[in-house]
C-alpha positions in Angstrom: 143.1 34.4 125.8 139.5 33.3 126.1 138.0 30.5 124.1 136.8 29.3 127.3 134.2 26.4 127.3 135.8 24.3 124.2 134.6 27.2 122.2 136.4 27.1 118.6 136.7 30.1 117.0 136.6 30.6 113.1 139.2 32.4 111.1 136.6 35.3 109.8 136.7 36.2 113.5 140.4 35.5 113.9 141.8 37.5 111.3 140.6 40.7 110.1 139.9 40.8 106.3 139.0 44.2 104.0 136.0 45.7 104.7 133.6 45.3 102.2 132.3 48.6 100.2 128.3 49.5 101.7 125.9 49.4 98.7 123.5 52.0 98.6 119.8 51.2 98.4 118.5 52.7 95.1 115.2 52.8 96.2 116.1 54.6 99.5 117.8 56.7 97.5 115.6 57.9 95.4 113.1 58.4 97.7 115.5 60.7 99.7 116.0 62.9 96.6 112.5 63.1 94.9 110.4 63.5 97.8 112.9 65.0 100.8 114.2 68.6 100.7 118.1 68.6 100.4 118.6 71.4 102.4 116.4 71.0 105.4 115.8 67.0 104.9 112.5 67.6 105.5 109.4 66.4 103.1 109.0 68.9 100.3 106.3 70.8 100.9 104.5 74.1 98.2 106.1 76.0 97.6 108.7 73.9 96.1 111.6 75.6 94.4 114.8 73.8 92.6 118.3 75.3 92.0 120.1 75.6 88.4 122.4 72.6 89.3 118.4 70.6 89.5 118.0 70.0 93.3 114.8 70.3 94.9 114.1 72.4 98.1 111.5 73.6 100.4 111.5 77.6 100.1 111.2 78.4 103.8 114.1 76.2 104.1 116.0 78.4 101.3 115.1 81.6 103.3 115.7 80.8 106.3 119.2 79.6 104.9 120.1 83.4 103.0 118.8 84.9 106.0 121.2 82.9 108.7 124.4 85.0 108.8 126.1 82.2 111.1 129.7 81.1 110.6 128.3 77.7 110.7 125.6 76.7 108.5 124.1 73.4 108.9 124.6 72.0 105.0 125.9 74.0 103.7 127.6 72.7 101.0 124.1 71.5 99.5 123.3 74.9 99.0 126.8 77.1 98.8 126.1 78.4 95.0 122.5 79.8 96.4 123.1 83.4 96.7 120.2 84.9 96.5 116.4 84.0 95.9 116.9 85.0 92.2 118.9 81.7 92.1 116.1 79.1 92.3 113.0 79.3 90.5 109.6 78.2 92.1 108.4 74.8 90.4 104.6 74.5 89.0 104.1 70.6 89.3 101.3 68.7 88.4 99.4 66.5 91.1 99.0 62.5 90.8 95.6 61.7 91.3 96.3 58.3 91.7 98.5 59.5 95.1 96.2 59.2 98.2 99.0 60.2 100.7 98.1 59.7 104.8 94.9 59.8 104.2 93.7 56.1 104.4 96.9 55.8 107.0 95.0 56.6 109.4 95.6 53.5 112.0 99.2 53.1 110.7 98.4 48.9 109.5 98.7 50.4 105.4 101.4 49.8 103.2 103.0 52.9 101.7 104.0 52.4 98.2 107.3 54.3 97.9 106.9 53.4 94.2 103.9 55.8 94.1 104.7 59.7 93.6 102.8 62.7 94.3 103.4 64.8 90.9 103.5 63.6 87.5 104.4 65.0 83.9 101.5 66.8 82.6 101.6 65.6 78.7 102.7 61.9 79.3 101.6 61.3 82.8 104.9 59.3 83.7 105.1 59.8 87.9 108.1 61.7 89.1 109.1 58.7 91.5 112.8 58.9 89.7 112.7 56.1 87.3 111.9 58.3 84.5 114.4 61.5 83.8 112.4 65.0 84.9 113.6 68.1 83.8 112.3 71.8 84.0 112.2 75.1 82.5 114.3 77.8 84.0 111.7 80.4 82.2 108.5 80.0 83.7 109.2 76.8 85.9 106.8 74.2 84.3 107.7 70.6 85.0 108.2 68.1 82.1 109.8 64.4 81.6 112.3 64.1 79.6 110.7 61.7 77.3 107.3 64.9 76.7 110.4 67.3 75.4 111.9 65.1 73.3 108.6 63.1 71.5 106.9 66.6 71.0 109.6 69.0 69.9 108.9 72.8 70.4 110.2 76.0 71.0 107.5 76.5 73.4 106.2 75.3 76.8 103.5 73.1 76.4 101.4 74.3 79.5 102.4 77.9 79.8 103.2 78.6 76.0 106.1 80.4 77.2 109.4 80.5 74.9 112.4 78.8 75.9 115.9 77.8 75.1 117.9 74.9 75.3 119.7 76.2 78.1 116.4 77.0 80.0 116.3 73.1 80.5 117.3 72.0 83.6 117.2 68.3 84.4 116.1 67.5 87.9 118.4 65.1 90.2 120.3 64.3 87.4 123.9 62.7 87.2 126.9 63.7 88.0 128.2 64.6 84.2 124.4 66.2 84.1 125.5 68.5 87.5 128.5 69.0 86.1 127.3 70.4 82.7 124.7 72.2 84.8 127.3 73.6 87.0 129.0 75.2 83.5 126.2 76.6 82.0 125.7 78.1 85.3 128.7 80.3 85.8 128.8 81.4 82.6 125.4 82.8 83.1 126.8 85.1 86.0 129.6 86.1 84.1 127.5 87.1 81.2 125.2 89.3 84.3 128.2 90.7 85.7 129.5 91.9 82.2 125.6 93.3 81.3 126.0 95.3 84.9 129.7 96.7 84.2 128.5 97.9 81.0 125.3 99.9 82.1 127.1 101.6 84.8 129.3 103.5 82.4 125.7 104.6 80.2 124.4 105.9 83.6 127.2 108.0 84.4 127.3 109.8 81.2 123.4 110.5 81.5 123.5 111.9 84.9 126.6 114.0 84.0 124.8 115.5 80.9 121.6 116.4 82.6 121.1 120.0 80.7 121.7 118.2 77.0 119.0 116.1 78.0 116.7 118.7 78.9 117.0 121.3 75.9 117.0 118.6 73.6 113.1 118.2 73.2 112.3 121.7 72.5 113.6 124.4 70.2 116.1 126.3 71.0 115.0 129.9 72.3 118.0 131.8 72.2 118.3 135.4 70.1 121.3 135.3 67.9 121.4 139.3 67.2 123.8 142.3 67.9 124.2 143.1 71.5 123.3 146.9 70.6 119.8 145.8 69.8 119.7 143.4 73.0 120.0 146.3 75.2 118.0 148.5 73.6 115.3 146.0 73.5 115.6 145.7 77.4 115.3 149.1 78.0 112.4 149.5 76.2 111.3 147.2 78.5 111.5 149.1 81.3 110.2 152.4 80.1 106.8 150.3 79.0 106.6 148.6 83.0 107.4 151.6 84.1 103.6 153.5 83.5 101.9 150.4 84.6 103.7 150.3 87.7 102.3 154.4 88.3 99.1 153.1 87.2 98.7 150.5 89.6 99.8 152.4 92.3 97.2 155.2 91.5 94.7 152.7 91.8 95.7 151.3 95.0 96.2 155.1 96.4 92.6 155.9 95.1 91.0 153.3 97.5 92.5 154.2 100.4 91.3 157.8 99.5 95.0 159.8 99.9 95.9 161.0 96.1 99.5 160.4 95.3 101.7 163.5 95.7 102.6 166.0 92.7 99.2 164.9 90.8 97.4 167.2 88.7 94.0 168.2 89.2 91.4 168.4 86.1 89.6 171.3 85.5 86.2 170.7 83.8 86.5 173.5 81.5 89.7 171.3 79.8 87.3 168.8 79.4 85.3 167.3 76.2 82.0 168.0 77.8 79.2 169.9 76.5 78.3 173.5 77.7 74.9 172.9 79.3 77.0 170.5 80.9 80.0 173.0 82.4 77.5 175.9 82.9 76.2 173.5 85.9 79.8 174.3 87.7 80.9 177.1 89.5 83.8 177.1 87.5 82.4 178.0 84.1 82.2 181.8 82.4 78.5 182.0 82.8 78.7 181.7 86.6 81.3 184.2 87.1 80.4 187.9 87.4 81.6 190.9 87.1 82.9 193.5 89.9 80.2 196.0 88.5 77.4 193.0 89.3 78.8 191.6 92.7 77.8 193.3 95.6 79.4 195.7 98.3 78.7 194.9 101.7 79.2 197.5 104.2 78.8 196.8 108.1 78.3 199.7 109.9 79.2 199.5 113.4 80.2 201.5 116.8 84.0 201.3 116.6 83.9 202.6 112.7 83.4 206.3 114.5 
């Protein structure tokens, strides 16, 4: 079957031999990782967060993936232990001056140097193109090579001058015995939350239960330890003493509306503390009162009295 023309075929195209394995281009490679997003395989743009496992990501494209609540989720997998925003920490990178971008690409004839990267470390100045190990710090989110940490050796960050730990560090794109290290150090950081949460709920529950301990133990205590003879006398003293100011006040109020309360005494002035010139002015007093021989008789004579 065909061969027509005195066409002779070769034995490659005969017989069917293994297919050979596809090599990878490095450079292609790197280029994806270090300056595409690996969620949304879109170029990174600020803000630029990374994940504990040390993989870069846009972080609209992070949102928008917590927020989608679709069975299907397009990659998923790059992103499955991202459970919350709390998981990635926002990177502070330091911009290549040397990098000129699109800018002169303006009629499309340039050569773009993929070589060429648009951050760099900020105490060696090696460019974070993925020849040279990168790594951050989970703390404050400063970026650093590899080689910075390790030729000036400290406790703290060199930009920020925030203090960090060894498992702070966070290599970016590393390999896969770095993800898988990573990936360790990771969930036994979750477990260690989850134990921290399990163990405050317990101290919260005995604080709302005791609400009254927690409120008398400030102050002194103001309770009268005495015999319960004395405690009700007291309180019936008590009431004998409100009870005059009660009459008082309502004397008062009875007095401006000009009605005197009923069953009150009058005062007589000669009961008083006054002087005499000072009663003798009343009608009341001795002096002003006379005698039957002094009063006089009045007699009305008129035409029915005969």
């Amino acid at each position: 079957m065909g061969c027509d023309g005195g066409t002779i075929p070769k034995r490659h195209e005969l017989v069917k031999g293994p297919k050979k394995v596809e090599k990878v281009d490095k450079d292609a490679e790197l280029v994806a990782q270090w300056n595409y997003c690996t969620l949304s395989q879109e170029i990174l743009r600020r803000p630029i967060v990374a994940c504990e496992l040390g993989r870069l990501y846009n972080k609209d494209a992070v949102i928008e993936f917590l927020l989608d609540k679709s069975a299907e989720k397009a990659l998923g997998k790059a992103a499955s232990h991202i459970k919350s925003i709390k998981n990635v920490t926002e990177l502070k990178l330091s911009d290549n001056p040397a990098w000129e971008g699109d800018k002169g690409n303006t009629k499309g004839d340039k050569h773009d140097d993929l070589q060429r990267a648009r951050f760099i470390c900020p105490v060696v100045g090696l460019e974070m193109n993925g020849r040279h190990r990168f790594c951050f710090l989970r703390c404050c989110g400063c970026v650093f090579s590899e080689r910075a940490l390790k030729e000036i050796k400290a406790e703290v960050c060199h930009t920020c001058g925030a203090a960090f730990q060894e498992d702070d560090v966070i290599v970016l794109n590393g390999t896969k015995e770095d993800v898988d290290v990573l990936k360790t150090r990771m969930e036994e950081r979750r477990l260690r939350a989850k134990l921290e949460k399990k163990t405050k709920k317990p101290k919260a529950a005995e604080s709302v239960l005791k609400p009254d301990v927690s409120e008398e133990a400030p102050g002194p205590s103001k309770v009268k330890t005495g015999k319960p003879e004395e405690a009700s006398l007291d309180s019936r003293e008590k009431k004998t003493n409100l009870a005059p100011k009660s009459t008082a006040t309502n004397e008062s109020s009875s007095g401006k509306a000009g009605k005197p309360p009923c069953g009150a005494t009058k005062r007589s002035i000669a009961d008083s503390e006054e002087s005499e010139a000072y009663k003798s002015l009343f009608t009341t007093h001795s002096s002003a009162k006379r005698s039957k021989e002094e009063s006089a008789h009045w007699v009305t004579h008129t035409s029915y009295c005969f």
